[in-house]
C-alpha positions as a printed Julia matrix, in Angstrom:
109×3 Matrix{Float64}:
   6.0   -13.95    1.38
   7.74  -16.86   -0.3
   9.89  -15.42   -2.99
   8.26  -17.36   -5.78
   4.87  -15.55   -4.74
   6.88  -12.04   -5.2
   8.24  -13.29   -8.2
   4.85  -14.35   -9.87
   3.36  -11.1    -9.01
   6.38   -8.89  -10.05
   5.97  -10.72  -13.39
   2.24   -9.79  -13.22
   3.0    -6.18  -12.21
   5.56   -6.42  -15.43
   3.05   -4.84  -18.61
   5.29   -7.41  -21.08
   7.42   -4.95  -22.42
   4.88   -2.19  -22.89
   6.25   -0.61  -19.73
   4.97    2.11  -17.49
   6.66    4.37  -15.19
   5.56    2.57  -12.13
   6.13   -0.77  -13.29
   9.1    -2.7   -11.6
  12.0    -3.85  -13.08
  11.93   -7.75  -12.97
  14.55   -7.94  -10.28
  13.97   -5.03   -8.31
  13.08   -5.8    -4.69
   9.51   -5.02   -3.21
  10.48   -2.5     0.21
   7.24   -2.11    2.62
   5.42    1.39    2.68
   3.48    0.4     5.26
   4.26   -2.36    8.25
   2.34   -2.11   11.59
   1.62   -4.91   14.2
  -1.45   -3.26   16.02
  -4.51   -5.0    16.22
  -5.63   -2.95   13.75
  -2.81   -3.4    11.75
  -4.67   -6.21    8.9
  -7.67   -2.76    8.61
  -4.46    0.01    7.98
  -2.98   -2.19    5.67
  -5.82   -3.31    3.34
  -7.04    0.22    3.13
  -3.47    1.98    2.45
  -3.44   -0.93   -0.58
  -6.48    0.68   -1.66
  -5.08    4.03   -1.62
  -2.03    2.94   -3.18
  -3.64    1.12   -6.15
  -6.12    3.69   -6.77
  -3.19    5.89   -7.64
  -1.55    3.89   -9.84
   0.88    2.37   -7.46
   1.1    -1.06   -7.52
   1.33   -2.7    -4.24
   0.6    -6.36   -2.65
  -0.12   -7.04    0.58
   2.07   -9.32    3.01
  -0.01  -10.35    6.25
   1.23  -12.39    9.0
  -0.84  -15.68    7.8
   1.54  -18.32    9.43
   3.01  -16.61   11.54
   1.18  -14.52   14.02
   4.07  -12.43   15.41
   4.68  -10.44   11.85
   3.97   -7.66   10.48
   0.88   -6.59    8.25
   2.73   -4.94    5.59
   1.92   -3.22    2.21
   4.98   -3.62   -0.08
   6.1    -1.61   -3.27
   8.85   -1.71   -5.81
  11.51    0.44   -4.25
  11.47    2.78   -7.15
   8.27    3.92   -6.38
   8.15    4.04   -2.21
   8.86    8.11   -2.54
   5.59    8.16   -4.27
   4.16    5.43   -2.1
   5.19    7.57    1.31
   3.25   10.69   -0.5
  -0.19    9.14   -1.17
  -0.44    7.81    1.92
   0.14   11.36    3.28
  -2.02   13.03    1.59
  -4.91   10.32    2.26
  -4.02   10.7     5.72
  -3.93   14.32    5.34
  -7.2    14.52    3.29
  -8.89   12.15    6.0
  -8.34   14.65    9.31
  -9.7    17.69    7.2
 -12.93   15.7     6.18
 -13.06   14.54    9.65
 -12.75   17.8    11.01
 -15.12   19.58    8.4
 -17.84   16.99    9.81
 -17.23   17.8    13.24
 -17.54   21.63   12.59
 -21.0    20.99   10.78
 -24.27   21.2    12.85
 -25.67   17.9    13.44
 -28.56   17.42   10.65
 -31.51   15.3    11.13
């Protein structure tokens, strides 16, 4: 991502002065939470975004638009990757027990 993109959106991600716990610092670096080159890499990444912003985490994507040998990647301020590395977890974690509750049910029709 071209570093005036990352600055624009840290500035964004900045509440102008009224400051929150998760918001960055205006020159802390973004680290990625997420990176993956699969095929299904672009799906992973979009929906761990979602997972990350719907718990208050902000996050940007980073997607290999130019160049096709990157990374999809889902990037966070550093000071909040611990927090990052634990939602994805438990969504993860939360996904194989719904998956597995559905399996144990008896088809319904």
């Amino acid at each position: 991502m071209p570093l005036a993109a990352k600055k624009d959106y840290r500035e964004s991600m900045t509440n102008n002065g009224q400051g929150r716990a998760s918001d960055p610092a205006p020159d802390e670096p973004l680290v990625a939470a997420f990176s993956s080159s699969s095929f299904e890499g672009e799906m992973e990444a979009m929906t761990i975004l979602g997972v990350l912003q719907s718990n208050g985490i902000p996050a940007i994507y980073v997607g290999p638009h130019m160049l096709p040998s990157m990374e999809f990647q889902v990037q966070v301020p550093q000071h909040m990757l611990d927090a990052a590395r634990q939602a994805i977890a438990k969504a993860q974690a939360d996904g194989a027990d719904v998956s597995d509750e559905a399996e144990a049910r008896p088809d319904e029709q």
